[in-house]
LUMVEXTOR-590494 format. One record per atom (N, C-alpha, C): atom name; z, x negated, y negated; residue in three letters. Coordinates in steps of 0.1 Angstrom, whole numbers, plus 5000, padded with zeros to 4 digits. Layout:
BEGIN
<atom:CA&zz:Z&xx:X&yy:Y&res:ala>
...
//
This chain:
BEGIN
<atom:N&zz:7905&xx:0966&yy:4715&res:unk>
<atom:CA&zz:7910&xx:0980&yy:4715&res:unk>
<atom:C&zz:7913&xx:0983&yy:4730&res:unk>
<atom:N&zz:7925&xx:0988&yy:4736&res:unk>
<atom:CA&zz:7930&xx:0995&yy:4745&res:unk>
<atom:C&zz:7929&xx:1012&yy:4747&res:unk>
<atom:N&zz:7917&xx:1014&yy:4751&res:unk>
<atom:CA&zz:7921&xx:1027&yy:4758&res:unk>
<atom:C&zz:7927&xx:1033&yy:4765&res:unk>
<atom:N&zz:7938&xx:1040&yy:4765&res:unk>
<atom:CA&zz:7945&xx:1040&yy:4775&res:unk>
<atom:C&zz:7940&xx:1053&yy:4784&res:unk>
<atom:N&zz:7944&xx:1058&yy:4800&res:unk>
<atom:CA&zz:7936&xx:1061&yy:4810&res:unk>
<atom:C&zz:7948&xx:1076&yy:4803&res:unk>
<atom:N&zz:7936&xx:1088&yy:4806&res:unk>
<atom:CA&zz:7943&xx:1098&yy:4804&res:unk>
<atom:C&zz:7948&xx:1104&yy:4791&res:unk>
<atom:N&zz:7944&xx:1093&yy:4780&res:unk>
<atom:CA&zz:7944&xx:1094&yy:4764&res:unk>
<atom:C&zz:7937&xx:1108&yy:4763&res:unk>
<atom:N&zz:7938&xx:1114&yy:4748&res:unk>
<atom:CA&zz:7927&xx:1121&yy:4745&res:unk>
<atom:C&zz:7921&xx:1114&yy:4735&res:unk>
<atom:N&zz:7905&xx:1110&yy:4731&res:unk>
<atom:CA&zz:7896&xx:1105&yy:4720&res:unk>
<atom:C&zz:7893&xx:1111&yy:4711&res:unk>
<atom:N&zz:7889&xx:1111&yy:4702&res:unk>
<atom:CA&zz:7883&xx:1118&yy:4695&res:unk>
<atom:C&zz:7867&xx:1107&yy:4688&res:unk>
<atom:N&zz:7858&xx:1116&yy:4689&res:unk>
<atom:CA&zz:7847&xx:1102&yy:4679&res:unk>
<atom:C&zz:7846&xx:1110&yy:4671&res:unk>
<atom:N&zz:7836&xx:1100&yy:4661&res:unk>
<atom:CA&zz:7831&xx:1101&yy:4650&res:unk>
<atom:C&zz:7827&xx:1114&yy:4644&res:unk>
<atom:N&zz:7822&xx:1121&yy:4654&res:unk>
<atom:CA&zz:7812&xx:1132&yy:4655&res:unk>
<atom:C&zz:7825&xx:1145&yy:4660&res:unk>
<atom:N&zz:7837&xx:1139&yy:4657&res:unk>
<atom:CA&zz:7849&xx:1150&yy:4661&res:unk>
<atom:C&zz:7847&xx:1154&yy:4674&res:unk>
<atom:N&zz:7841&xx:1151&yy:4685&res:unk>
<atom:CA&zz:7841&xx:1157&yy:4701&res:unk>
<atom:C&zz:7849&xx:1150&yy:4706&res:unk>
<atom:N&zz:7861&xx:1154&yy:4710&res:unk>
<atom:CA&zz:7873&xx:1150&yy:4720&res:unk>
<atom:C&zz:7868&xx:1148&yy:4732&res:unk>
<atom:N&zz:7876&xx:1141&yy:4740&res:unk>
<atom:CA&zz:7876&xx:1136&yy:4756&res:unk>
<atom:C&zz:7884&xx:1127&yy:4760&res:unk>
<atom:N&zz:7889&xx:1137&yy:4772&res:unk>
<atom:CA&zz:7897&xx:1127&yy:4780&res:unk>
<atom:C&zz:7896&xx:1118&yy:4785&res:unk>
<atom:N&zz:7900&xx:1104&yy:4786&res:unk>
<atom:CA&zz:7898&xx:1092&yy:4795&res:unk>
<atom:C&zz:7902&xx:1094&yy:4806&res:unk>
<atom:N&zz:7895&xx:1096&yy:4819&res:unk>
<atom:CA&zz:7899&xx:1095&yy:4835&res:unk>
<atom:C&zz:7900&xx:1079&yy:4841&res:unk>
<atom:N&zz:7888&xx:1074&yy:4841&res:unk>
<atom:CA&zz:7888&xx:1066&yy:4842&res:unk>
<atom:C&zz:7881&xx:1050&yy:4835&res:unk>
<atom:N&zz:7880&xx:1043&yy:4840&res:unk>
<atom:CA&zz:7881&xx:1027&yy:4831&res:unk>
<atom:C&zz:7870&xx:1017&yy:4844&res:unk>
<atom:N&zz:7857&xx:1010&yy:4842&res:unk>
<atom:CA&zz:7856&xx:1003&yy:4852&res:unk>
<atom:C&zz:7846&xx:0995&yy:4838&res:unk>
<atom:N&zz:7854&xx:0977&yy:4847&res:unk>
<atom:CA&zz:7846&xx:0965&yy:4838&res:unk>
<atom:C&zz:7832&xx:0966&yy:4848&res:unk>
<atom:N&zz:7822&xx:0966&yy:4843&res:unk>
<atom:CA&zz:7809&xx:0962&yy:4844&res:unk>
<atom:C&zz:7799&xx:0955&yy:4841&res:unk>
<atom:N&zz:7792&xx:0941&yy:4845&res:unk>
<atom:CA&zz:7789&xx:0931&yy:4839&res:unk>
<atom:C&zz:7797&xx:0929&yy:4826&res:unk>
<atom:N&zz:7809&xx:0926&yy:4826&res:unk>
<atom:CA&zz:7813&xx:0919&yy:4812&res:unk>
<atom:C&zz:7815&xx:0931&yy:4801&res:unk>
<atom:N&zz:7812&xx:0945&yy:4806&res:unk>
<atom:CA&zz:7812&xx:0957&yy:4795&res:unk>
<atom:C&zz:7828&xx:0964&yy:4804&res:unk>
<atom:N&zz:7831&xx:0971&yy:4794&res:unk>
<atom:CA&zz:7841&xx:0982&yy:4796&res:unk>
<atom:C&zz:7835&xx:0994&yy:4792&res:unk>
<atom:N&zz:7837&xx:1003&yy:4805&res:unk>
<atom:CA&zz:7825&xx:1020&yy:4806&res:unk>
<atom:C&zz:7843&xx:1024&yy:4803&res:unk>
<atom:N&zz:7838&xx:1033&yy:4802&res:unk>
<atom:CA&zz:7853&xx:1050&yy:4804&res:unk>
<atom:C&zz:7845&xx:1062&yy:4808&res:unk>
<atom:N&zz:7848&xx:1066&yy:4819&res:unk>
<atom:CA&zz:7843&xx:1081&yy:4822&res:unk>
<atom:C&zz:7854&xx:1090&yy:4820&res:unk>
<atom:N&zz:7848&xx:1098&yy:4812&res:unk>
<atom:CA&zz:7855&xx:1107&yy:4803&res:unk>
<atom:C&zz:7852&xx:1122&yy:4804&res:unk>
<atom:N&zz:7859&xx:1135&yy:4797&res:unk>
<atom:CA&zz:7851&xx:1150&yy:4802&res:unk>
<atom:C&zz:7857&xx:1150&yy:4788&res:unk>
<atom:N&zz:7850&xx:1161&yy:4785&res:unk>
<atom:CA&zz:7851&xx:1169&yy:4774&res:unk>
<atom:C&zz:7866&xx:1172&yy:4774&res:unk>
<atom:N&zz:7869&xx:1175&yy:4758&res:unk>
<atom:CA&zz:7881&xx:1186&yy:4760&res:unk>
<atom:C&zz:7877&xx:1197&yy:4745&res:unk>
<atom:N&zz:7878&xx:1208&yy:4750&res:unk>
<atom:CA&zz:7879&xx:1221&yy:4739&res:unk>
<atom:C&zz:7896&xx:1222&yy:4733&res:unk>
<atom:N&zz:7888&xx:1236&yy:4725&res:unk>
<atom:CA&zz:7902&xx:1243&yy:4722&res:unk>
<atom:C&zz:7915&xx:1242&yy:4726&res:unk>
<atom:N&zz:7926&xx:1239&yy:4720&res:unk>
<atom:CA&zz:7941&xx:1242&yy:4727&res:unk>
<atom:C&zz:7945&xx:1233&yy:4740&res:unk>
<atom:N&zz:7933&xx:1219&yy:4737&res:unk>
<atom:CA&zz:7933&xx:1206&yy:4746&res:unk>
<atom:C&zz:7927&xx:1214&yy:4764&res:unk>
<atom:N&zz:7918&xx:1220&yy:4766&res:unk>
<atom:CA&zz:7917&xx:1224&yy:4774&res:unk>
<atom:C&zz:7900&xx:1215&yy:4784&res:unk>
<atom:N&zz:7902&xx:1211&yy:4792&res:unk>
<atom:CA&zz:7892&xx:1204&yy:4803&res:unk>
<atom:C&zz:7876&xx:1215&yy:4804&res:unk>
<atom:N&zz:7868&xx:1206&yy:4797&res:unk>
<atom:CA&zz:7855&xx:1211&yy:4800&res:unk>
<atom:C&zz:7849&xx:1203&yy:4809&res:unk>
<atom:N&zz:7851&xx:1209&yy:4824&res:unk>
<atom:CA&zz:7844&xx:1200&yy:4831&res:unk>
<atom:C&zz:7828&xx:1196&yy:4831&res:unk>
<atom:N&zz:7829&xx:1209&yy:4829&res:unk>
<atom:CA&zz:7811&xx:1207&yy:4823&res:unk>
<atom:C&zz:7802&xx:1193&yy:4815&res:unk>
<atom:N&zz:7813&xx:1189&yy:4811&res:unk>
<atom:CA&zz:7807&xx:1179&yy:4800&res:unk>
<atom:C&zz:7817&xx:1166&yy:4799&res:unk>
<atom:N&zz:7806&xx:1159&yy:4810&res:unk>
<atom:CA&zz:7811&xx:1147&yy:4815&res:unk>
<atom:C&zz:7803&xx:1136&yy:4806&res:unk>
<atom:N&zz:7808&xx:1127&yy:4803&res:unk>
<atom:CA&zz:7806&xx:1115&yy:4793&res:unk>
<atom:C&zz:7809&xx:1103&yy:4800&res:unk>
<atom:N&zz:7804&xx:1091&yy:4799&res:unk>
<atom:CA&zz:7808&xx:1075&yy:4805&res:unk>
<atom:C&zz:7800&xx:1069&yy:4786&res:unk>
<atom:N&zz:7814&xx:1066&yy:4783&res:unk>
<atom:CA&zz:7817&xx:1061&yy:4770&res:unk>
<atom:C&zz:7814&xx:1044&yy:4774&res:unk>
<atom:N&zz:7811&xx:1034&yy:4767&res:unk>
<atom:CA&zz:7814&xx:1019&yy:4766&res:unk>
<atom:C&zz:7818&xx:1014&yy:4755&res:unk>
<atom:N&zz:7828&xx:1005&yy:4752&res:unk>
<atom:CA&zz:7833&xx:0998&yy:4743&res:unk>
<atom:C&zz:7827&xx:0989&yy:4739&res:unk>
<atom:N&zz:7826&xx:0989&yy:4724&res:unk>
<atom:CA&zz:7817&xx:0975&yy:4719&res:unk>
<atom:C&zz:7825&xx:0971&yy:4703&res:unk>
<atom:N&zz:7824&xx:0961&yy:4705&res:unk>
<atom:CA&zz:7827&xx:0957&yy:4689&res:unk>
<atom:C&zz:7819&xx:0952&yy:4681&res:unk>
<atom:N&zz:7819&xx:0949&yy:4666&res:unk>
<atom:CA&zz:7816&xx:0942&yy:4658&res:unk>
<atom:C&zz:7824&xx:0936&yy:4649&res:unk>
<atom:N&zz:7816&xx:0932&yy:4636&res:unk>
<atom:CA&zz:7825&xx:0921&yy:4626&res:unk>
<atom:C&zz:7841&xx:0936&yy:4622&res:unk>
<atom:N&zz:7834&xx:0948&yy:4620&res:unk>
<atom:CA&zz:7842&xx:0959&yy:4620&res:unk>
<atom:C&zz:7854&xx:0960&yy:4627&res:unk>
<atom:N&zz:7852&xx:0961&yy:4637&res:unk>
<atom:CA&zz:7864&xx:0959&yy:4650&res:unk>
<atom:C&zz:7854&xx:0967&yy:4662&res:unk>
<atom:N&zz:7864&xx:0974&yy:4671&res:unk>
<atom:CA&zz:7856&xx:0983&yy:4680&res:unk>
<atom:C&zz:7862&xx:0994&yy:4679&res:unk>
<atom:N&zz:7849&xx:1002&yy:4687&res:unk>
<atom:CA&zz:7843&xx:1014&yy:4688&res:unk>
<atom:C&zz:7840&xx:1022&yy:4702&res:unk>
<atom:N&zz:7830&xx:1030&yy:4703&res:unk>
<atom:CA&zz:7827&xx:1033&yy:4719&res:unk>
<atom:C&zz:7814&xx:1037&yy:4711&res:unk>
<atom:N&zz:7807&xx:1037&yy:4723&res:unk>
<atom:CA&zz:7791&xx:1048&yy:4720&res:unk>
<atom:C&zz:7785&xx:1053&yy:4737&res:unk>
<atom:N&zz:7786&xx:1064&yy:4737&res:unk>
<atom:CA&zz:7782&xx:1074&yy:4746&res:unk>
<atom:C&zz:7769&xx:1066&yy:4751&res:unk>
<atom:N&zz:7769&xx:1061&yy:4768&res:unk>
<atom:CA&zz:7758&xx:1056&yy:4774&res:unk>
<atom:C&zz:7746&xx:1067&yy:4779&res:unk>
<atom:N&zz:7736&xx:1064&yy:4775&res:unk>
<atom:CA&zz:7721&xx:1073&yy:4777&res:unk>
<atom:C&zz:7711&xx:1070&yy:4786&res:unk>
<atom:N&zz:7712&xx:1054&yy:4786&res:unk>
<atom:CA&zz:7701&xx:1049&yy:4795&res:unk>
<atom:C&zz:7703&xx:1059&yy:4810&res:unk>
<atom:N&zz:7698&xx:1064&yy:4819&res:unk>
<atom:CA&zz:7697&xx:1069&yy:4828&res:unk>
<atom:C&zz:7700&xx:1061&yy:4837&res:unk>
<atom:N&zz:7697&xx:1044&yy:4839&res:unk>
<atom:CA&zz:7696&xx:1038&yy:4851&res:unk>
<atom:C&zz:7704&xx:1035&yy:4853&res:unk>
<atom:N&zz:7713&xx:1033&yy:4840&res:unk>
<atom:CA&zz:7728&xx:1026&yy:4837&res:unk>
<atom:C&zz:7737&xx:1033&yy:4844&res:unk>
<atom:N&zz:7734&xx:1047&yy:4841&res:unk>
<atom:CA&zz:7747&xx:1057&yy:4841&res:unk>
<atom:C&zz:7745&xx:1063&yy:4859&res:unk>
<atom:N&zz:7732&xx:1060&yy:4861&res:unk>
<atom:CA&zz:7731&xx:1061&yy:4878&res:unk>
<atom:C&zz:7740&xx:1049&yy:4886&res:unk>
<atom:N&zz:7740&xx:1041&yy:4878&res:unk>
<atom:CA&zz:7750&xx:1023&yy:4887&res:unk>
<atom:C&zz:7761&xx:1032&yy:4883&res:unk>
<atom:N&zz:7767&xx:1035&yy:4870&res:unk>
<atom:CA&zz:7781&xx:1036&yy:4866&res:unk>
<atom:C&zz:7787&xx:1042&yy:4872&res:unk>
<atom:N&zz:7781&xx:1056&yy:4876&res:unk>
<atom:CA&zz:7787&xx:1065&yy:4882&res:unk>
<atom:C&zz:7789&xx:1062&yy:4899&res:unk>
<atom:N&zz:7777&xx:1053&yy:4905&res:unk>
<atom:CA&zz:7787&xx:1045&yy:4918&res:unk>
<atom:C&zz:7794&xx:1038&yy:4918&res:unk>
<atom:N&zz:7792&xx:1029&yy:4906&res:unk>
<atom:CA&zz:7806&xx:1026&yy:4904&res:unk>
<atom:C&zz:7821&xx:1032&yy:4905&res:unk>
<atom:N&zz:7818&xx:1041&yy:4897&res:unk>
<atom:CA&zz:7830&xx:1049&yy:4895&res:unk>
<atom:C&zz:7838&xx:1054&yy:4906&res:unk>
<atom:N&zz:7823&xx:1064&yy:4915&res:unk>
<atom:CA&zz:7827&xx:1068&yy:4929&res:unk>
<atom:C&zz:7836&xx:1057&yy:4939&res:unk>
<atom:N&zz:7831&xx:1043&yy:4938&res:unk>
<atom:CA&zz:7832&xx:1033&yy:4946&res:unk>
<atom:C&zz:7849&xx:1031&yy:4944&res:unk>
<atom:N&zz:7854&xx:1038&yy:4935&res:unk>
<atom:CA&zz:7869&xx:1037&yy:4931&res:unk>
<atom:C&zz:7878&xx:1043&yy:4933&res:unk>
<atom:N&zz:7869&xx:1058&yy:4935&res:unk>
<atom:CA&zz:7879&xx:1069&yy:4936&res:unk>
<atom:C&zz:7884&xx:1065&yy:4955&res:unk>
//
């Protein structure tokens, strides 16, 4: 699956977000993503770093939680801008 940068998502759970950005990390694909509301509007407030994963199904994303993770990701991410 191709996410493309700047897409809008939608998951499972119906919460939209925009794709900003895309960084490979060990062998994973993150996406740091923000919320989007109403009438496609930017909730900055609610920042998300999504990772792609598949199975026998195809793929998917699931919102990363680990803390330690999302502490590297997001220097990562900085490391880019």
């Amino acid at each position: 699956m191709k996410i493309e940068l700047n897409a809008i998502i939608r998951l499972n759970n119906n919460e939209k977000y925009i794709v900003l950005n895309e960084l490979n990390y060990e062998n994973n694909l993150y996406y740091l993503t923000m919320g989007v509301i109403k009438d496609n509007e930017v909730d900055s407030s609610k920042v998300v770093i999504l990772c792609e994963k598949h199975d026998k199904d195809g793929y998917y994303v699931e919102k990363v939680i680990d803390s330690d993770l999302m502490l590297e990701l997001t220097k990562q991410f900085k490391e880019q801008m």
